[in-house]
N, C-alpha and C positions, 0 to 999 in steps of 0.2 A: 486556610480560613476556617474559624470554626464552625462559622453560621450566620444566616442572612435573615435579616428580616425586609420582608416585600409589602408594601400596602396597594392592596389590589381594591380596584372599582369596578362594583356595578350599573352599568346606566342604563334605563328602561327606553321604550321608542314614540313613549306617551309625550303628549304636548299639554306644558313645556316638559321635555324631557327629566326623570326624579331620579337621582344616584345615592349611593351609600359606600363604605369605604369600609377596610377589613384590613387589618395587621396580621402579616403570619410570619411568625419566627420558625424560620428552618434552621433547628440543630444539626451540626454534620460530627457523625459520631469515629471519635480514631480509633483505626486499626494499628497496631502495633507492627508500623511496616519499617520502624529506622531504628539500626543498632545502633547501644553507645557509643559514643565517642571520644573515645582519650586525646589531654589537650597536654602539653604537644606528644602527637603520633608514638616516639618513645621516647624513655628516658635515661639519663643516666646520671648515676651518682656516686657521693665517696662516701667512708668510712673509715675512722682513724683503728690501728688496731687496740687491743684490749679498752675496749670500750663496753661498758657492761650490759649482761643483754636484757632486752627492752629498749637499745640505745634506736629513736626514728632516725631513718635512714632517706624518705620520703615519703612524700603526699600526692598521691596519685587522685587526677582529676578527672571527672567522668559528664560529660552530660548527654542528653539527649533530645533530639528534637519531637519525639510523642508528645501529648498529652501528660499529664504528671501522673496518671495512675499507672502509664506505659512504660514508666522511666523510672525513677528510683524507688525505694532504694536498692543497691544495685548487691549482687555477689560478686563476691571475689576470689580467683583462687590461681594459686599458682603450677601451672601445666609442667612447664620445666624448666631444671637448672637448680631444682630443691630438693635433690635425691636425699643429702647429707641430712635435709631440713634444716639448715643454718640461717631461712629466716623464715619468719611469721608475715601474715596480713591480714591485722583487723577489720571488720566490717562495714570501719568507713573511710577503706583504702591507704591506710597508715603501712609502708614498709617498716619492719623492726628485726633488729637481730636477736636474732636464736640462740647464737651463742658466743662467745670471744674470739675476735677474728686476729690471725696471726699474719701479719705482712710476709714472714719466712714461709709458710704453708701456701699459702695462693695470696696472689694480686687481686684476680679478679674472675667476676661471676656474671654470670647472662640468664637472666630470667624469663619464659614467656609467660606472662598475665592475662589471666581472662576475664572480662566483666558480662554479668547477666543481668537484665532488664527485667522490670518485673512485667511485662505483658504476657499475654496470651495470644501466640505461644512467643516464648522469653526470645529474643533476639542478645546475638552473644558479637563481641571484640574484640581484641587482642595489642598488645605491645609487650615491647621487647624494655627489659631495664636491664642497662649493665652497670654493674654496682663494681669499684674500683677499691680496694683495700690499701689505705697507705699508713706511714709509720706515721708513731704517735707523735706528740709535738715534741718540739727539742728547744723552742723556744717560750720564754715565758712572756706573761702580757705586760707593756709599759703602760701607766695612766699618768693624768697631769694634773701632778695636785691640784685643788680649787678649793678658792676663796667665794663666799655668798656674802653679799651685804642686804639686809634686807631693813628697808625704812618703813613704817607703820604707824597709825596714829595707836593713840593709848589703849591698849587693849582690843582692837578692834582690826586683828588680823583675819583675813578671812580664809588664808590657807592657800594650795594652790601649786604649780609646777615654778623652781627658783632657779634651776640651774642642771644641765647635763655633763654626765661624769665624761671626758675624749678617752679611750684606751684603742689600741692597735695591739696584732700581735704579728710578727714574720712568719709562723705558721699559716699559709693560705688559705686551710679549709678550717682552722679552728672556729668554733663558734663561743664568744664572750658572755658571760653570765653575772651580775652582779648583786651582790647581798649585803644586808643590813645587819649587823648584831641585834637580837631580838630587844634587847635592852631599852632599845631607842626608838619601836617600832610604836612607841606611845605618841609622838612629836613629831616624826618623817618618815617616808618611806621612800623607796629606791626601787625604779621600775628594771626589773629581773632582765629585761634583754634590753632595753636601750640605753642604761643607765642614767634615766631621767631621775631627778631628786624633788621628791613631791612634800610640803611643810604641811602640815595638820593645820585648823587654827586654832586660835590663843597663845600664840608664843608671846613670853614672858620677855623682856627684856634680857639681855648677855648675849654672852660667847657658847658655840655649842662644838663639840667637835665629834663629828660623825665616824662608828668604826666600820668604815665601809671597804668592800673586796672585791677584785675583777678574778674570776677563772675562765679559764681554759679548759676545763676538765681534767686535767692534768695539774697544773701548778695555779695556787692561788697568790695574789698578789693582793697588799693592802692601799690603800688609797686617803691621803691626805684629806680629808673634807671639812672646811673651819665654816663655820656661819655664825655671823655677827648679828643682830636682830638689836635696829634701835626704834624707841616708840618716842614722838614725838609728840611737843607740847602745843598747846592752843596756843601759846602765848609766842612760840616762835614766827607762827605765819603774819604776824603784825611787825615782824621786825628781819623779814628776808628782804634781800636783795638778788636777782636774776643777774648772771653772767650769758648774754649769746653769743654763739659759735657757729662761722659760718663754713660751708662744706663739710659737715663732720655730721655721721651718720650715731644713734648713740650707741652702735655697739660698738666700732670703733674708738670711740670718745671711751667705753669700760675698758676694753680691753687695751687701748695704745697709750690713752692719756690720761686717765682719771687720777693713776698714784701718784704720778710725775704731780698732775697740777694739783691735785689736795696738798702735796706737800708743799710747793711753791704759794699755796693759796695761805695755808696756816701762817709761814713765814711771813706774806705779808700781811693780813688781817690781825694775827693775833698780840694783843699787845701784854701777855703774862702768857707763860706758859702753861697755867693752870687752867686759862681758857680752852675752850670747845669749838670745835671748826664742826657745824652740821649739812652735810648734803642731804637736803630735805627730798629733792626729784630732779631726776633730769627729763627732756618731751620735746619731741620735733617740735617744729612752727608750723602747724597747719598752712599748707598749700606755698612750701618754701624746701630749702636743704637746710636751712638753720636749726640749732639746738638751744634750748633754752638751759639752763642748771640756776634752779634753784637753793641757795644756803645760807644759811642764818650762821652767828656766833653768841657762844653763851660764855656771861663772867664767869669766875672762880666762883663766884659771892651767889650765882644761881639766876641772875637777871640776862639781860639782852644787849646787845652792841643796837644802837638806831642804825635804821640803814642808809642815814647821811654820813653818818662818822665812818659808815665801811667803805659808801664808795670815795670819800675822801683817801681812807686808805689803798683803796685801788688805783683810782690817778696817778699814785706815788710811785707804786710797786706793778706799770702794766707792761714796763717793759722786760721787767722779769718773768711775769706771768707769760707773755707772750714767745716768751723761746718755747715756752712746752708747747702750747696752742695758738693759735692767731684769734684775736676778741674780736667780733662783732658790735659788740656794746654792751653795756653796762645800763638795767634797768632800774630805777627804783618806783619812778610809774611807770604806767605802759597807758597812755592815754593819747597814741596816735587816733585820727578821726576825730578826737573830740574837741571842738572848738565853743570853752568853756569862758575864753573875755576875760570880766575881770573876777570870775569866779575860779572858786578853789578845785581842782581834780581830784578826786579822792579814789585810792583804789582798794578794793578788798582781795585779798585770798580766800580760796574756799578748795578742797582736797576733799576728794572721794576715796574712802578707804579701802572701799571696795572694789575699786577697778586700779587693779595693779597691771603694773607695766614691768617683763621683766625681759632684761639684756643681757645676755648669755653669751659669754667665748667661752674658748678652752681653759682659760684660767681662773675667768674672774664673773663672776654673775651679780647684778646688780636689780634688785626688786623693789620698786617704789610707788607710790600711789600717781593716780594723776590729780591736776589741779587744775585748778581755773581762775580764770581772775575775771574782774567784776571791776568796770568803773563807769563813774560817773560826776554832773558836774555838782558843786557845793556850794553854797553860799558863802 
């Protein structure tokens, strides 16, 4: 406990008895009586051989129960097991090697560590690290090409995380690293250890195709990455039609069903081939498992399919739609609750550009705004 504070009273023996009251804060000041503590007690770790030196090895953890002027930061220095000096320890407990380590020359090394406390007078610690030397990798890393689809209103990307690279490797202890070609570092970037794939904003409408690489440290591998980037018009949210989907979570729906049934969807909606099949958004059903998918169709000629004449078309074509997915229903209002008589329902769409929604597998990522619909009754 650091310190207490007490309110102490005086009261006199006069009639009617007159009191007064008093605050006093007692500081209790720390002795430097608890050595650091290394978490966990020891450690141990690997290292691949010819790995170059500076390569970290680990991160040794210290704290301490003092006061903070009793506690860090700490010294470090290694007692023994570093006769040869084959490795170093920077001053905020980073192990690193010294030099290039050979699997044929030794396996393995046992260090004792010592940390000092900054009090007065220093309280000191100790652990054991046994650092294990194994051969270099033999295998190189596999990744799974990936597809982005990312839908935007006109110019008004806001940027953001669209999709993560999967790679593995059968080397155990390798550690995966992944890079960007500088070229492209104007539009996306690629996060160096998780291989998450982050868009800038203002992407222009097209196709992009990312030169991106998984290593090993050893063997580099390149990685397929396409992203498609479409900007959508004002004029399409007056002429979509909602497909729901019931038990289908929407990552599931990207990754198992979306190519299947876009294909099967064009088939049946489109009636020239020169026509445009758009998935504007796909978005759970609040407080349900359903999924809603929003998409519109655009002529050859630049205009809009109504969205009487699509679900006409869908009636026609749901038993074929329904081998890829099972439908829930078919929107074209959404004006449950409202009990409008002999007036007209009228619905609007409205899409927030800025709150994107993105569905990610291993193969296929899919990035889309959310929407909202709006209705009410008409005259």
């Amino acid at each position: 406990i650091s310190g207490y504070s007490l309110v102490i009273q005086a009261r006199d023996s006069g009639i009617p008895p007159l009191s007064s009251s008093v605050t006093v804060n007692v500081d209790i000041s720390d002795v430097n009586d608890n050595s650091p503590m290394f978490t966990p007690a020891n450690y141990t770790a690997v290292i691949q051989e010819n790995k170059p030196v500076g390569t970290s090895i680990l991160q040794l953890v210290v704290t301490d129960k003092d006061s903070f002027h009793n506690g860090p930061p700490f010294t470090f220095t290694i007692l023994t097991g570093n006769e040869e000096e084959e490795f170093s320890l920077d001053p905020h407990g980073v192990l690193r090697s010294a030099v290039i380590f050979k699997h044929m020359v030794a396996t393995e090394y046992v260090l004792c560590v010592q940390a000092k406390d900054s009090g007065k007078p220093q309280q000191v610690s100790h652990t054991y690290i046994q650092v294990r030397v194994i051969e270099e990798s033999i295998h190189k890393p596999t990744a799974i090409p990936l597809e982005i689809f990312i839908v935007t209103m006109e110019d008004d990307f806001p940027g953001g995380v669209i999709g993560k690279i999967h790679a593995t490797d059968q080397d155990v202890y390798d550690i995966l690293t992944y890079t960007l070609k500088s070229e492209q570092k104007s539009l996306f970037k690629v996060n160096n250890h998780d291989g998450k794939i982050i868009a800038l904003g203002g992407l222009d409408n097209g196709k992009y195709i990312l030169n991106v690489s998984v290593s090993d440290g050893r063997f580099q591998v390149p990685i397929d990455v396409v992203v498609h980037v479409e900007q959508l018009l004002q004029e399409m949210l007056q002429n979509t039609v909602t497909i729901r989907f019931d038990n289908v979570s929407p990552e599931d729906f990207v990754g198992l069903h979306m190519h299947g049934f876009r294909r099967t969807l064009r088939n049946a909606v489109l009636s020239q081939k020169q026509d445009s099949l758009h998935i504007i958004s796909i978005q759970p059903v609040a407080g349900s498992n359903q999924l809603d998918m929003l998409f519109a169709v655009q002529m050859h000629n630049g205009g809009f399919y109504k969205p009487a004449y699509l679900i006409q078309k869908l009636a026609n074509a749901r038993r074929h739609l329904e081998n890829v997915i099972r439908i829930s229903a078919v929107l074209e209002k959404n004006c449950s609750g409202l009990d409008c008589q002999e007036q007209h329902c009228e619905q609007s769409l409205s899409i927030d550009s800025h709150s994107l929604m993105t569905y990610s597998t291993a193969r296929i990522s899919f990035v889309c705004p959310r929407f909202y619909r709006n209705v009410r009754c008409m005259c």
